[in-house]
Backbone as a printed PyTorch tensor [residue, N CA C, xyz], in Angstrom:
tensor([[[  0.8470,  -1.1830,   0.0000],
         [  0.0000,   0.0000,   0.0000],
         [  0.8790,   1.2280,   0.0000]],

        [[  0.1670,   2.3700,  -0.7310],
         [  1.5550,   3.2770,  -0.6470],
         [  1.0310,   3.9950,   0.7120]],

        [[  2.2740,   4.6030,   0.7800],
         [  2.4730,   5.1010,   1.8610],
         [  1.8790,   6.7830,   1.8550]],

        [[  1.1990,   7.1340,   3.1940],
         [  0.4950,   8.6900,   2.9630],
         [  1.2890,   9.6570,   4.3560]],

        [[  2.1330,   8.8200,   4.5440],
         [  2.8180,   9.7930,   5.5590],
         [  3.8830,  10.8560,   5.3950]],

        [[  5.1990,  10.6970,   5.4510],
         [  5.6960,  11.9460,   5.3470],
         [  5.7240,  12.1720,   3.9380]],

        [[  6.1540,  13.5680,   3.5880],
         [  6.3550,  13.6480,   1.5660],
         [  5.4850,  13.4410,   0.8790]],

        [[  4.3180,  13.1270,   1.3420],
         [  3.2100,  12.1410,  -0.0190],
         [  2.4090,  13.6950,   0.1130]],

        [[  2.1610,  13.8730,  -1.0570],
         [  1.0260,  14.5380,  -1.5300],
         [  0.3210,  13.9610,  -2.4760]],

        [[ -1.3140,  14.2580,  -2.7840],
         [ -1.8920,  13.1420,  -3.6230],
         [ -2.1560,  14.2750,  -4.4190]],

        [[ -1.7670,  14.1840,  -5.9750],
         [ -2.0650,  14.6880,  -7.3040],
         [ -3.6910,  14.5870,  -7.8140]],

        [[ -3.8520,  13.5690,  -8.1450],
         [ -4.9000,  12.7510,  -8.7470],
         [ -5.7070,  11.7120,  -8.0000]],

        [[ -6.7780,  11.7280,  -7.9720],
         [ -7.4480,  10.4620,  -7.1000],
         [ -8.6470,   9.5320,  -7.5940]],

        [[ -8.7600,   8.6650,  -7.8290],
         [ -9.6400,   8.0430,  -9.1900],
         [-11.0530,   7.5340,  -7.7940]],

        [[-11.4250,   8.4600,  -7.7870],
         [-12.7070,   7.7780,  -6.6270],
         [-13.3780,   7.2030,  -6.6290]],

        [[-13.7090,   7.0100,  -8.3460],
         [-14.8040,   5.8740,  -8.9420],
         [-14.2940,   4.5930,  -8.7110]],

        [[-13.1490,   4.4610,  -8.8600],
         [-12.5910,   2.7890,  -8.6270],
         [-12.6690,   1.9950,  -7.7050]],

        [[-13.5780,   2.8150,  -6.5160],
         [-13.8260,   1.6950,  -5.2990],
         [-14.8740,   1.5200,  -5.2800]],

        [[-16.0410,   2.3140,  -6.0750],
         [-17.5240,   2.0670,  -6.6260],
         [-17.3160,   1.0610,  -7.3120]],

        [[-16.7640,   0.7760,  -8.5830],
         [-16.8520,  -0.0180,  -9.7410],
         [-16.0350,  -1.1990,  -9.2150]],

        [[-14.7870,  -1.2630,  -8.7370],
         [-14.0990,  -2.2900,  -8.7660],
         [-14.1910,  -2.8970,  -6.9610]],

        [[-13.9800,  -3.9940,  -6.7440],
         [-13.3230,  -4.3270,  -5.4500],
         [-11.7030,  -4.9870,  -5.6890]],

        [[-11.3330,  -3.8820,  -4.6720],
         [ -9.8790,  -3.7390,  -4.9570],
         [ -9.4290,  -5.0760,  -3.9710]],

        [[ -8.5780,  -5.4820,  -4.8230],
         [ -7.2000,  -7.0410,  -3.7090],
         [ -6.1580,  -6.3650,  -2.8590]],

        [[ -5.4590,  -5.9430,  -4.4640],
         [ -4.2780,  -5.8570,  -3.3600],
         [ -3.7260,  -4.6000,  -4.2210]],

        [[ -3.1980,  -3.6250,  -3.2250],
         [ -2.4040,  -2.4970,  -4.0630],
         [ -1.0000,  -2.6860,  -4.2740]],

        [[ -0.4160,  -1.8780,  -5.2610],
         [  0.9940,  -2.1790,  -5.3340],
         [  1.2990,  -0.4200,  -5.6990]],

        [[  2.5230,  -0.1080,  -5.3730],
         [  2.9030,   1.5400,  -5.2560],
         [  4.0590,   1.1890,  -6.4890]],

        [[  4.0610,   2.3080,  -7.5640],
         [  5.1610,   1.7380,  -8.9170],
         [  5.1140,   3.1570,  -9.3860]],

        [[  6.4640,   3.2860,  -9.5780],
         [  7.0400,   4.7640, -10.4900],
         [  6.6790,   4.7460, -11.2330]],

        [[  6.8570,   6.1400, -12.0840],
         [  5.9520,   6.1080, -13.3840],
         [  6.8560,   6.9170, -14.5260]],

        [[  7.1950,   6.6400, -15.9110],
         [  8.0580,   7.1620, -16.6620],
         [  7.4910,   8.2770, -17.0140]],

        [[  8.0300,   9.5580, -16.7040],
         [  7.5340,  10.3830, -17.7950],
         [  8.5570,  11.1470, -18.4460]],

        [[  8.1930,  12.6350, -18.8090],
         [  8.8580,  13.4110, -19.6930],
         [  8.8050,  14.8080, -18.5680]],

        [[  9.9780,  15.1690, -19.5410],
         [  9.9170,  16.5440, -18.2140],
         [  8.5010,  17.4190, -18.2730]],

        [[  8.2190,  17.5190, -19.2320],
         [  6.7940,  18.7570, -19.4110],
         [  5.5670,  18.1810, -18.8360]],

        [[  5.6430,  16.0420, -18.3110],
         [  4.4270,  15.6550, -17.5310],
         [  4.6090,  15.9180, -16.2920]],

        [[  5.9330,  15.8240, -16.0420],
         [  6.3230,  16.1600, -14.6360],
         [  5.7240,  17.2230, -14.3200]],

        [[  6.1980,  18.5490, -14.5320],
         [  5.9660,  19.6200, -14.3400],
         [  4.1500,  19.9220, -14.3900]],

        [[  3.2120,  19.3310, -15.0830],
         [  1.8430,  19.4640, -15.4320],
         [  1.2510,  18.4900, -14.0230]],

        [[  1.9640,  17.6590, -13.4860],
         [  1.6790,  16.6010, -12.4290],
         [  1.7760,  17.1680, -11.4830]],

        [[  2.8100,  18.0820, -11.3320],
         [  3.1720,  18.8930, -10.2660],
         [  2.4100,  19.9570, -10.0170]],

        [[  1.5980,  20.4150, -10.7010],
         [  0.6470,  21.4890, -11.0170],
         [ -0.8190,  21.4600, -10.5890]],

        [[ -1.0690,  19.3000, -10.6410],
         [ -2.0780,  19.3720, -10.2210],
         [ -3.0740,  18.9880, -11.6540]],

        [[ -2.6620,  18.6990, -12.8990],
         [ -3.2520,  18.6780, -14.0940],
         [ -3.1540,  16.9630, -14.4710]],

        [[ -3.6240,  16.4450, -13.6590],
         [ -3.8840,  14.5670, -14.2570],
         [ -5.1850,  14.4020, -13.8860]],

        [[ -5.6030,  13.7310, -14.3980],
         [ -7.0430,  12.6680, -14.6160],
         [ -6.6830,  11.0080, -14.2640]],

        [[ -7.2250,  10.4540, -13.4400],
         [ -7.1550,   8.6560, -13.6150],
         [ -8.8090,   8.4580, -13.8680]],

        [[ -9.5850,   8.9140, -14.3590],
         [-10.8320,   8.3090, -14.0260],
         [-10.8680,   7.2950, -15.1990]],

        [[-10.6030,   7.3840, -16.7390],
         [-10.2110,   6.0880, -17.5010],
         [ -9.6870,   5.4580, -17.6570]],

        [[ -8.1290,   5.6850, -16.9180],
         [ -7.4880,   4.7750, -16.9970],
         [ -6.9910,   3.6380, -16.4870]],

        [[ -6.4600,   3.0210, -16.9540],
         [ -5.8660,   1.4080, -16.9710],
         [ -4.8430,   0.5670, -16.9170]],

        [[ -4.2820,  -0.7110, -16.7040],
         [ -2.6630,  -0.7480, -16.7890],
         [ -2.6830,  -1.8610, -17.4340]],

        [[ -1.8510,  -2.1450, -18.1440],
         [ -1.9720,  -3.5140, -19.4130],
         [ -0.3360,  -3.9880, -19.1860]],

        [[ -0.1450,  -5.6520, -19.0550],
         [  1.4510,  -6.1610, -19.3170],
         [  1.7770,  -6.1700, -20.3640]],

        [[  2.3110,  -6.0180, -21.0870],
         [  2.8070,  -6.0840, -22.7340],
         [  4.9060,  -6.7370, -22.1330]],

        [[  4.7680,  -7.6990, -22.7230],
         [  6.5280,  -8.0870, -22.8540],
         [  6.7930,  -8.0380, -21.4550]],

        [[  6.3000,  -8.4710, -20.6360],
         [  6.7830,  -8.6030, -18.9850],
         [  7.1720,  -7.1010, -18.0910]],

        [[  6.5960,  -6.0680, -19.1030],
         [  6.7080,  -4.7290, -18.4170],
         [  4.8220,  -4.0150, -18.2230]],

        [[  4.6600,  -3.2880, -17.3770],
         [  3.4840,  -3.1360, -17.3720],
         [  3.5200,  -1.6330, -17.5210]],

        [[  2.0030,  -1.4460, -18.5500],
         [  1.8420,  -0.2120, -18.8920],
         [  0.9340,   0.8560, -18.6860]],

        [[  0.5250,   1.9430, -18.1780],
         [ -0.1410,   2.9290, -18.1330],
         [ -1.0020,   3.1660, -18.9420]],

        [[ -2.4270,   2.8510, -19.0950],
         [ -2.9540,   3.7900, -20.1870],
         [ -4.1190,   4.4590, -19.6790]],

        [[ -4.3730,   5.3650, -21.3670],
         [ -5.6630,   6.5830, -20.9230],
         [ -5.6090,   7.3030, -19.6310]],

        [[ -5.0190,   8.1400, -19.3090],
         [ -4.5310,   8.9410, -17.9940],
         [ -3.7860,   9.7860, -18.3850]],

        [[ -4.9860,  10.8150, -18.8420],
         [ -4.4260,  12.4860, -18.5810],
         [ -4.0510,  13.0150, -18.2590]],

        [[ -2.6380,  13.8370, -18.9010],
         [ -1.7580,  14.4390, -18.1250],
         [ -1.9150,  15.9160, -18.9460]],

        [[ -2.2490,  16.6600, -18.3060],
         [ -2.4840,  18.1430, -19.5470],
         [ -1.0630,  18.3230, -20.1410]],

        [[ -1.4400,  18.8200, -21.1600],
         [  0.1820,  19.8300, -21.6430],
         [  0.6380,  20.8030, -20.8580]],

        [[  2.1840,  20.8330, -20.6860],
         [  2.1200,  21.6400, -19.8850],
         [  2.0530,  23.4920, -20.5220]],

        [[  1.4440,  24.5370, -19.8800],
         [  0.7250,  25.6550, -20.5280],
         [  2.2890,  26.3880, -20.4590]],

        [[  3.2340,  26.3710, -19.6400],
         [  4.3740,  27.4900, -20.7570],
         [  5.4610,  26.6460, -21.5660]],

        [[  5.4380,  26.0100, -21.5820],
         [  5.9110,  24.7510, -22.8000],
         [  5.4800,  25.1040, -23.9010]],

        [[  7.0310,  24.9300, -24.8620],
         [  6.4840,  25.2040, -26.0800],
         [  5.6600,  23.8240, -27.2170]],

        [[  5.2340,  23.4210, -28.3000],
         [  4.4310,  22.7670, -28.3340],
         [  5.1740,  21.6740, -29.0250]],

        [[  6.6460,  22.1920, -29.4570],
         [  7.7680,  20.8470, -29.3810],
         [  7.8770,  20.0440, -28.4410]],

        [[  8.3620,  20.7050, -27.4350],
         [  8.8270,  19.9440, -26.0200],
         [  7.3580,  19.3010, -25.4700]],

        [[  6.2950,  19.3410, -25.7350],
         [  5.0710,  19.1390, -24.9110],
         [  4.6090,  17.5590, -25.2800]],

        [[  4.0380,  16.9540, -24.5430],
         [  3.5170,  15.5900, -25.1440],
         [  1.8840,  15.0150, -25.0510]],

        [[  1.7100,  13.8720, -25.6430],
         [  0.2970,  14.0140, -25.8260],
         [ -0.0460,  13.5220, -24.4140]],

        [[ -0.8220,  14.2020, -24.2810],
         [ -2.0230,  13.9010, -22.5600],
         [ -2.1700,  11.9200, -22.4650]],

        [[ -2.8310,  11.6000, -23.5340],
         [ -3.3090,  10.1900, -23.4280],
         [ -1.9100,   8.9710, -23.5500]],

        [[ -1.3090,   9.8460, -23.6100],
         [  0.1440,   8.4290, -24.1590],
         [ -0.0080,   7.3200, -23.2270]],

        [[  0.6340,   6.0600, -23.7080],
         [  1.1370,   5.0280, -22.5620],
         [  2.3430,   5.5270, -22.1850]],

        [[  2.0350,   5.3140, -20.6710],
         [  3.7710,   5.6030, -20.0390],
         [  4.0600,   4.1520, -18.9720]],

        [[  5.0530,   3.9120, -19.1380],
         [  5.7880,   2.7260, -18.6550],
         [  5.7580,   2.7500, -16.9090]],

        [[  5.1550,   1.7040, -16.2760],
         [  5.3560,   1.8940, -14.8000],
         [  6.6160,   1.2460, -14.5580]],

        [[  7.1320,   1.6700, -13.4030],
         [  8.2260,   1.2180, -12.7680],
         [  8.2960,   0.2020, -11.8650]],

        [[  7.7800,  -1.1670, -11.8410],
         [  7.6340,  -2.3280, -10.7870],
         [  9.3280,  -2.9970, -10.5290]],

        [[  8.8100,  -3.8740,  -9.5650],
         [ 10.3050,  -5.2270,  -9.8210],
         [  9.4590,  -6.2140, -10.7140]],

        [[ 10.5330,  -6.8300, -10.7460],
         [ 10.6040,  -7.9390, -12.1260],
         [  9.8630,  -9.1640, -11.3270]],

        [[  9.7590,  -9.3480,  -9.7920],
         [  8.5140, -10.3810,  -9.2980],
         [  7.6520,  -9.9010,  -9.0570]],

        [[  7.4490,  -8.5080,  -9.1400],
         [  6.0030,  -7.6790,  -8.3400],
         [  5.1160,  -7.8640, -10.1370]],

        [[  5.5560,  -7.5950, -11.2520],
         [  5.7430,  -8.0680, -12.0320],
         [  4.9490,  -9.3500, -12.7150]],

        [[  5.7610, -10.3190, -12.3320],
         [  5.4970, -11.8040, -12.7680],
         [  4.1070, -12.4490, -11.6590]],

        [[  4.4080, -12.1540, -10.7580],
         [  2.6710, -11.9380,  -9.8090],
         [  1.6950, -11.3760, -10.0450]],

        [[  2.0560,  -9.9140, -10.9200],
         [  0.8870,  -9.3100, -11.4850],
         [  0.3120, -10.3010, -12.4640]],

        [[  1.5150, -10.9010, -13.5380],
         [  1.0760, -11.7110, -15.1220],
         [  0.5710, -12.5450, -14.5190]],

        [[  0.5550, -13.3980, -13.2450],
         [  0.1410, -14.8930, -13.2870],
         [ -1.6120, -14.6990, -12.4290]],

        [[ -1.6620, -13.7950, -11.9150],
         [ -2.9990, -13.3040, -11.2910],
         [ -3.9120, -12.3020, -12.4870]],

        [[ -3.3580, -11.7910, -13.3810],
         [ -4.3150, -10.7580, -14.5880],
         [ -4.8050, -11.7670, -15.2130]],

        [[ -3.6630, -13.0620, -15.9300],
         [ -4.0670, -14.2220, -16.6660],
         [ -4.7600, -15.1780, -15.6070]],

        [[ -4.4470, -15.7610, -14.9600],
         [ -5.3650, -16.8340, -14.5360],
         [ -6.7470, -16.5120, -13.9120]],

        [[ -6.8370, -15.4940, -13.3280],
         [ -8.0810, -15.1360, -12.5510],
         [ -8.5540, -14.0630, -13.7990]],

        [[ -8.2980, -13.0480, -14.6900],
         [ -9.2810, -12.5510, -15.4650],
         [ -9.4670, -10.7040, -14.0410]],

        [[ -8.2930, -10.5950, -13.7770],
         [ -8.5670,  -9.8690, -12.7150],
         [ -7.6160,  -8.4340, -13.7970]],

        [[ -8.1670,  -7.2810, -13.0680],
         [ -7.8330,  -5.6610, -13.8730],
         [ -6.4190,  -5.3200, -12.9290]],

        [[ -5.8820,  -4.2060, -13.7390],
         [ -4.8870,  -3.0350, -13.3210],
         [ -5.3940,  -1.8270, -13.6370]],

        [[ -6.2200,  -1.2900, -12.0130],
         [ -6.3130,   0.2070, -12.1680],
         [ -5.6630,   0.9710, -11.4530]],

        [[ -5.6860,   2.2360, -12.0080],
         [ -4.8550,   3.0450, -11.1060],
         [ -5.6840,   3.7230, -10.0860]],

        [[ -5.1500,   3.6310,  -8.6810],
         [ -5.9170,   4.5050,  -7.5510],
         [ -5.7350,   5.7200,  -7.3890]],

        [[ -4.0840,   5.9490,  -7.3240],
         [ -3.9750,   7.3360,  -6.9040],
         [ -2.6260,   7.9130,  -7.4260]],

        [[ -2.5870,   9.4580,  -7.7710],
         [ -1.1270,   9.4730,  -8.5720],
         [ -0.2810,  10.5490,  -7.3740]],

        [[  0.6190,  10.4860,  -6.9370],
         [  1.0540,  11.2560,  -5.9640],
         [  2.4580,  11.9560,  -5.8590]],

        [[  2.8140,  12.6910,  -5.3830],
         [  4.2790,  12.9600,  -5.3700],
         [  5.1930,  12.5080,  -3.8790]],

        [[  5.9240,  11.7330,  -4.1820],
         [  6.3860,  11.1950,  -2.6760],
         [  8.1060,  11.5350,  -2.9290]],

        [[  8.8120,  11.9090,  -2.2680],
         [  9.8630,  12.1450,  -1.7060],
         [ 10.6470,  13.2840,  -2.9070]],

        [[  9.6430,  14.1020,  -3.6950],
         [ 10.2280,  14.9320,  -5.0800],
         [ 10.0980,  13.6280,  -6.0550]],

        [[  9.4610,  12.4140,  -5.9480],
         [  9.2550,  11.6410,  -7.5410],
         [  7.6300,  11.3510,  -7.2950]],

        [[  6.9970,  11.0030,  -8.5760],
         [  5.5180,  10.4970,  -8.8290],
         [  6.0030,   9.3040,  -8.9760]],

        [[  4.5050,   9.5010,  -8.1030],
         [  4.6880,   7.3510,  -8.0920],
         [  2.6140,   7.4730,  -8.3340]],

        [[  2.5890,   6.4830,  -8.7970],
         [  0.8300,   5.5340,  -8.6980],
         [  0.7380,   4.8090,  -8.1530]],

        [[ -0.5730,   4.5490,  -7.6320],
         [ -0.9230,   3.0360,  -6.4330],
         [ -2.0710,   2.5490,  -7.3960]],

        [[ -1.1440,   1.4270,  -8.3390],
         [ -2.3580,   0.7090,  -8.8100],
         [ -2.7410,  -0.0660,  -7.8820]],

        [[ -3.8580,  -0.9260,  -8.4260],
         [ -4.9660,  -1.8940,  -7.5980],
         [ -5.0530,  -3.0600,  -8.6170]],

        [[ -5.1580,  -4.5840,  -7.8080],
         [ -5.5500,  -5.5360,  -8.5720],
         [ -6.5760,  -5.6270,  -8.3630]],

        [[ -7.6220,  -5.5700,  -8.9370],
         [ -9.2940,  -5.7220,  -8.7470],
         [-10.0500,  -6.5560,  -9.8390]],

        [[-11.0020,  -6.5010,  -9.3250],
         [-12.3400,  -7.3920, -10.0340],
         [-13.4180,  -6.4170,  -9.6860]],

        [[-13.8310,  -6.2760, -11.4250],
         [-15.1400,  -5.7220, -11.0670],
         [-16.7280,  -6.4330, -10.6020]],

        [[-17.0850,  -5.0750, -10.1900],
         [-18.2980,  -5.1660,  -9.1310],
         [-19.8700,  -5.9230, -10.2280]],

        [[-20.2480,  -6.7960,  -9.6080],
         [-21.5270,  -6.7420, -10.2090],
         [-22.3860,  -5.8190,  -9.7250]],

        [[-23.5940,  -5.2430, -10.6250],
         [-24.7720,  -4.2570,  -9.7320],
         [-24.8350,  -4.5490,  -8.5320]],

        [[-25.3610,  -5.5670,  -8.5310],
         [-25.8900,  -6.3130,  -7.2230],
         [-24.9580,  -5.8820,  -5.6560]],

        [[-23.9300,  -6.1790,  -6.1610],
         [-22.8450,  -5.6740,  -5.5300],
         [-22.9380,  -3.7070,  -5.0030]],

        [[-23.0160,  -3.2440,  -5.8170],
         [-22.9790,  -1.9310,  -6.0380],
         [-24.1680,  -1.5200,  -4.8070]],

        [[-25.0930,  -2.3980,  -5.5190],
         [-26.2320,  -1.5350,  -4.1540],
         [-26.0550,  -2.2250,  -3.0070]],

        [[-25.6610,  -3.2270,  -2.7280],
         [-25.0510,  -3.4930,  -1.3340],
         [-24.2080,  -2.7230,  -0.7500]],

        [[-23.0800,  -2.1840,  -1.3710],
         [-22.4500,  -1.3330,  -0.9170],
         [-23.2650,   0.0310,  -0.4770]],

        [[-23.6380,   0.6500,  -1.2630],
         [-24.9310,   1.7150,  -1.2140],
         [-25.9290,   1.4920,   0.2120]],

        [[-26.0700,   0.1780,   0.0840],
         [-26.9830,  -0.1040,   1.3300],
         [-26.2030,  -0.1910,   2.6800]],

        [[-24.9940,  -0.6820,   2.8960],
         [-24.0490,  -0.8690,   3.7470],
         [-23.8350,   1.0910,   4.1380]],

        [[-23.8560,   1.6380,   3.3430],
         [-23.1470,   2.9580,   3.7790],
         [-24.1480,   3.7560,   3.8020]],

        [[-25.5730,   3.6480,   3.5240],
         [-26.5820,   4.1790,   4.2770],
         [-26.8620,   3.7410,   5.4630]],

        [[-26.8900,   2.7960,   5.7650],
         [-27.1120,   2.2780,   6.7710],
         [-26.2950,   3.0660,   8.2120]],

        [[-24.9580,   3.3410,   7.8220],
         [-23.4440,   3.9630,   8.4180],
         [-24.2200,   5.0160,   8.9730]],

        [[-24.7000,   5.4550,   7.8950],
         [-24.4560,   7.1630,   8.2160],
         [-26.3400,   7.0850,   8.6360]],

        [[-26.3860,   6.3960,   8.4040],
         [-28.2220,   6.5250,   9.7360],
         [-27.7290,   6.2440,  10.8800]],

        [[-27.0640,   5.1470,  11.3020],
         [-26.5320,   5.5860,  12.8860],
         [-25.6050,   6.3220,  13.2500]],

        [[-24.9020,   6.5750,  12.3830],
         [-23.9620,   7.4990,  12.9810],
         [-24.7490,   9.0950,  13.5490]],

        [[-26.0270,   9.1850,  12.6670],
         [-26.7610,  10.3380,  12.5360],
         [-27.4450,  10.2680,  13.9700]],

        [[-27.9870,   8.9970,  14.0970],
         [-28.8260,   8.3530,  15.4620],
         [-27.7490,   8.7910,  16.5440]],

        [[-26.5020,   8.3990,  16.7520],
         [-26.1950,   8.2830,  17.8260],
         [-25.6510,   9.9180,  17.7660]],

        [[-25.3720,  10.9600,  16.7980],
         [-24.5180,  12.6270,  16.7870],
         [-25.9310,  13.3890,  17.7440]],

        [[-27.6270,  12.8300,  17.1040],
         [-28.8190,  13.1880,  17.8340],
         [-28.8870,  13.5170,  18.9860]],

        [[-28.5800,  12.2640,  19.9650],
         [-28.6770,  12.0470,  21.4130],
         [-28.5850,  12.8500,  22.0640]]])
């Protein structure tokens, strides 16, 4: 799980992904970029709400996750918002991801994009998505919360 204590600031936060998916297990992984995403990350200019992480060749990849251009960049140096960018895992964090995406049919989303110690890092999630059914249970579970919590603030 990544870590939210000292240095971490959170950039980006994909909030839908604990609606839609039920998350396993997180894993915290650097993320390649370019100097002009850096700087647009740092700013506060990413999106995770579409995106996704795919293995290709035993490296795993980033996709659909908006990174704006950055605005005093000229439009050489600048890159496209939607690119794949390469995460940074180990080579068993890795081979655990390939043998759990393939055998179980299970996703790589991204949770949260953050800046920790002066570098961006992401906390993807191995998940499985939610059936409806699921969905309003949850819904029902967290109404339920906040009726007693309401019951007992009353008293």
């Amino acid at each position: 799980m990544a870590d939210r204590g000292e240095g971490s600031k959170t950039v980006a936060d994909n909030r839908q992904a604990r609606y839609l998916y039920e998350i396993l297990e997180t894993y915290e992984a650097g993320i390649e970029l370019k100097g002009t995403e850096v700087k647009s990350v740092r700013q506060g200019k990413a999106n995770l709400k579409d995106g996704y992480a795919t293995i290709r060749d035993e490296e795993v990849w980033l996709n659909n996750v908006h990174i704006s251009p950055h605005d005093t960049a000229s439009q050489v140096f600048n890159h496209d918002p939607r690119r794949s960018r390469k995460l940074l895992l180990h080579k068993d964090e890795i081979r655990r991801l390939i043998g759990k995406v393939e055998q179980k049919g299970l996703t790589l989303i991204p949770l949260r994009l953050y800046l920790k110690g002066g570098r961006v890092k992401v906390a993807i999630a191995l998940a499985r998505g939610k059936k409806v059914y699921d969905k309003r249970e949850d819904l029902k579970r967290k109404q339920e919360k906040r009726e007693i919590e309401r019951a007992l603030k009353s008293r």
